[in-house]
C-alpha positions in Angstrom: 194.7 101.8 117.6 192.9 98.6 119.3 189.5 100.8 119.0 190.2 101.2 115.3 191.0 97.6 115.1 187.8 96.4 116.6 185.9 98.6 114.4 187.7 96.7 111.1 186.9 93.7 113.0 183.7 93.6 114.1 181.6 96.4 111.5 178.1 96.2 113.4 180.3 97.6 116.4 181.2 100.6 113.8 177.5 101.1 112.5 176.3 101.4 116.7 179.0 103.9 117.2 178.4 106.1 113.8 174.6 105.5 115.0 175.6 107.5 118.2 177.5 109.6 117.1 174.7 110.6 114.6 172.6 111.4 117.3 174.6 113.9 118.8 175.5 115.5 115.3 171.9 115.7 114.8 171.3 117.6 118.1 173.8 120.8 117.2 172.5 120.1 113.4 169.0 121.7 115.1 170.9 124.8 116.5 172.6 124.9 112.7 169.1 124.5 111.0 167.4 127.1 113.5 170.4 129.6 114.2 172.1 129.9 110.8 169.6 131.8 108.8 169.0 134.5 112.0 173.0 134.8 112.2 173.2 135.6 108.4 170.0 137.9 108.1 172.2 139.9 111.4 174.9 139.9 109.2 173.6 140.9 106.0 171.6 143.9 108.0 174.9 144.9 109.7 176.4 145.1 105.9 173.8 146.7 104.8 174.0 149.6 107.6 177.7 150.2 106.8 177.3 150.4 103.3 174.2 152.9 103.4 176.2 155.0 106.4 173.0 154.5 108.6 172.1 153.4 112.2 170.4 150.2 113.1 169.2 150.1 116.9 167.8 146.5 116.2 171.8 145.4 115.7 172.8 147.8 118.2 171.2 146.4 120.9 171.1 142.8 120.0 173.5 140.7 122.0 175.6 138.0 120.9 174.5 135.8 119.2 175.9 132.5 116.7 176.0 128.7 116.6 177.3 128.4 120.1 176.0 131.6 122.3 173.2 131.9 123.7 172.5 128.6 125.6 169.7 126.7 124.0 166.5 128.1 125.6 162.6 127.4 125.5 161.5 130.3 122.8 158.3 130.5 124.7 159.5 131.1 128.3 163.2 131.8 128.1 164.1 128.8 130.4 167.4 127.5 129.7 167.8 123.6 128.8 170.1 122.1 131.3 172.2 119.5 130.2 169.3 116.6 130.9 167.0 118.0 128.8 169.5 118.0 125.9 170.3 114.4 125.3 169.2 113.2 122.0 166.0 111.7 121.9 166.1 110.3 125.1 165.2 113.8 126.4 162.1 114.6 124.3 160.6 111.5 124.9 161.3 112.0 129.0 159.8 115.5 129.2 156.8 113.6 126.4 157.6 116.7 124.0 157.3 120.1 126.0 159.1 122.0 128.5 159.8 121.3 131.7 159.3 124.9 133.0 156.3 126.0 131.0 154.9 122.7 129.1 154.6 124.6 126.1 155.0 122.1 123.3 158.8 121.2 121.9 158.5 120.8 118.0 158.6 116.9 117.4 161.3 117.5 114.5 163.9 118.2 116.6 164.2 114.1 117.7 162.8 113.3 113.8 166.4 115.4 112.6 168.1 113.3 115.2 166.8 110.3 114.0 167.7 111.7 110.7 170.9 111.8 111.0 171.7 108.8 113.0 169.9 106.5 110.9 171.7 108.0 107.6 174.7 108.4 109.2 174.7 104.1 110.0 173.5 103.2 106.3 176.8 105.0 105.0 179.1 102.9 108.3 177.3 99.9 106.8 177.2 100.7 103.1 181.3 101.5 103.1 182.4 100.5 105.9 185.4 101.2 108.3 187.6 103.9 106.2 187.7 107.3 105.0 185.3 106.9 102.5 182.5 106.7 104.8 183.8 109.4 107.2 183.9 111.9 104.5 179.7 110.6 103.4 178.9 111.4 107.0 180.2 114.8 106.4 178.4 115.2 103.4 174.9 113.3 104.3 175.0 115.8 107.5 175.9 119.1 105.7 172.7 117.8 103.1 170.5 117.4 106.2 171.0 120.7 107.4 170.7 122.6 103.9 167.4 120.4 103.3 165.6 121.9 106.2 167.2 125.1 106.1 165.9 125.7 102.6 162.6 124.1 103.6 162.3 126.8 106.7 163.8 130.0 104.4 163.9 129.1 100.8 167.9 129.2 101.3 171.2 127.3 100.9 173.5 129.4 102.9 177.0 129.6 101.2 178.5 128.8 104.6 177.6 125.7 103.9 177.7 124.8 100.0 181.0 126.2 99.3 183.2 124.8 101.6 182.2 121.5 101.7 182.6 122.0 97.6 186.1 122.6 98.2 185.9 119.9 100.5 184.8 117.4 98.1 187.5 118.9 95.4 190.2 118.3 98.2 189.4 114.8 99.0 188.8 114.1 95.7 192.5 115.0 95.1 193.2 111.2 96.5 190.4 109.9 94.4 188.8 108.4 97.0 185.4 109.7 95.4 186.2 110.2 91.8 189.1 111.3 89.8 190.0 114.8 90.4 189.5 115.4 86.9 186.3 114.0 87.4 185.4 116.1 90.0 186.2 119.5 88.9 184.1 119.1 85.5 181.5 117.8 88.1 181.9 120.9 89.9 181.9 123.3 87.0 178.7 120.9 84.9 176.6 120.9 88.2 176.7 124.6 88.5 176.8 125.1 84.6 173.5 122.9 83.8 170.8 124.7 86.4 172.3 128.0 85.4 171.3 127.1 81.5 168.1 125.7 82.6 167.4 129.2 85.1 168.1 131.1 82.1 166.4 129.2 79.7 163.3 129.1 81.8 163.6 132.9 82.6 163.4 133.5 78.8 160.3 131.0 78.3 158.3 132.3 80.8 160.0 135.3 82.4 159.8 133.7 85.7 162.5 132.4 88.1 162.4 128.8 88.1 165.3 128.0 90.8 167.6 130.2 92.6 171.3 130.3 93.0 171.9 128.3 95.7 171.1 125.1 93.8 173.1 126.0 91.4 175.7 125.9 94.5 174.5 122.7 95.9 174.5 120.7 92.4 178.4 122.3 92.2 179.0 120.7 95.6 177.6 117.6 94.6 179.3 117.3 91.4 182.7 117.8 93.0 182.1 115.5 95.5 180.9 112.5 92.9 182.3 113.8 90.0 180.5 114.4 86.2 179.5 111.2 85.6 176.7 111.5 89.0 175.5 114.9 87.7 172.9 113.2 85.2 172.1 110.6 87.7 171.2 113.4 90.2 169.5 115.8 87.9 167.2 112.6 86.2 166.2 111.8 90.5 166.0 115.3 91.5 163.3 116.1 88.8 161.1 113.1 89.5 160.9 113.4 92.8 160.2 117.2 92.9 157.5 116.7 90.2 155.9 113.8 92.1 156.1 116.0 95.2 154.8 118.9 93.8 151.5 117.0 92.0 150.8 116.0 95.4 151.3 118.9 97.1 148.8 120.6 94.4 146.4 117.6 94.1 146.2 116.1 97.5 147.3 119.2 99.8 145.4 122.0 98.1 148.5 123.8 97.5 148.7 127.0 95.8 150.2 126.8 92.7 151.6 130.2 92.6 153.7 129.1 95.9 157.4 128.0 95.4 158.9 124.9 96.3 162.5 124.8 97.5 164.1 122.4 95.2 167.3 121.9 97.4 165.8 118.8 99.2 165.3 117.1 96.1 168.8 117.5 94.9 170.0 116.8 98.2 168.5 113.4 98.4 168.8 112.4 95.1 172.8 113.3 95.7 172.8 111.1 98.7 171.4 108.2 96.8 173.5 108.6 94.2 176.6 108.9 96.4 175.4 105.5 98.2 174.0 104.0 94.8 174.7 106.0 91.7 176.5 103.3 89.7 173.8 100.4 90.6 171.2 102.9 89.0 173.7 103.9 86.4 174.0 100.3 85.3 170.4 99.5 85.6 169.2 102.1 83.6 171.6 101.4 81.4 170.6 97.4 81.0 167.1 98.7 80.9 168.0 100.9 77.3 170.0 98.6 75.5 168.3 96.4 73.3 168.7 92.8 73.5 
């Protein structure tokens, strides 16, 4: 009780601590990012052998393997990474970025997710302060890191992820302490509703597949976590951004046109803005319309 005291107290103590804490969420957010997809592409091959009454030696012969077994290990020389060479940060920068058995080269976003989600993770202890409001945005801004690089590295939103923390959202919403349950169960059922019109739409225009199914999932999430009235707010950001990304990408990076762009990230951020800022850009936009 005194250390949630001092936290009301004093909230710079609470934004150090979420800061900390962040770093450490970031580290097993890496093994979530980089073991997730393998663990469902196991499973979905497992499925698929049982439903087509056929052998796999690839599953048969693969050990066990998930978020927490095997140890974390050097994918170029196998060597396990002892407890030193795990800390946050600290140890990327003290082995200067490769291993200490081989020296082959660590990937530098491993410390950039980190950062990630420590820094994120102190905006929302400083935006809301001590309370369950900004508990429950950690758990959110976190579950939105890992689906943005997931989807970046696979072009997926695994439902592991989207759906609970939809019911989540619904469940914490059933104290209002987001929006009014009401609120967030049209939010729910509009987020999905919307990108499923505009898939279909855009199917029909130009027989293409514009998004898949997981944003759908992810703008559900969103909606029941902030309710209806963020689902515009989101949508409007979402759109900008991804079409200012994508010019770039085209213009400045050579891109191929032809190539998809996962559009979870940008519906990710622009739902983490709009959690931290939704009605100041609400009410701006909405000063900005009216006529004087």
């Amino acid at each position: 009780m005194l250390e949630l005291e001092y936290f009301l107290i004093h909230p710079a103590g609470f934004v150090a601590a979420v800061a900390l804490l962040g770093l450490i969420i970031g580290s097993f957010l890496n093994v979530v990012i980089f073991r997730l997809p393998i663990v469902l592409e196991r499973e979905w091959r497992s499925q698929c052998t049982q439903l087509f009454d056929c052998q796999d030696s690839m599953a048969e012969s693969s050990p066990p393997f998930n978020l927490m077994v095997p140890r974390s290990h050097c994918p170029a020389c196998g060597h396990t990474i002892a407890v030193l060479e795990n800390v946050p940060v600290l140890s990327y920068l003290w082995l200067r970025g490769r291993c200490s058995s081989c020296a082959n080269r660590i990937s530098s976003r491993y410390p950039a997710v980190e950062l990630l989600s420590s820094v994120l993770a102190a905006v929302i202890a400083w935006h809301f302060g001590f309370g369950p409001e900004a508990i429950g945005a950690m758990i959110l801004t976190w579950a939105l890191i890992a689906l943005t690089f997931i989807d970046l590295d696979h072009q997926l939103l695994p439902d592991n992820i989207t759906m609970p923390m939809l019911w989540l959202g619904l469940g914490l919403n059933l104290f209002g302490l987001y929006a009014s349950l009401e609120a967030s169960l049209i939010g729910a059922i509009a987020g999905y509703g919307i990108l499923w019109l505009v898939y279909h739409l855009f199917r029909l225009a130009t027989g293409k597949e514009g998004m898949g199914f997981g944003d759908f999932k992810l703008m559900a999430m969103l909606g029941a976590w902030l309710g209806w009235q963020a689902i515009p707010v989101v949508i409007l950001l979402s759109s900008v951004v991804g079409a200012i990304v994508g010019v770039v990408l085209v213009l400045v990076c050579n891109r191929d046109k032809s190539l998809p762009i996962p559009f979870g990230p940008y519906i990710a951020l622009a739902g983490w803005v709009t959690l931290l800022w939704g009605a100041d850009l609400t009410a701006w936009y909405l000063r900005l319309s009216t006529p004087n």
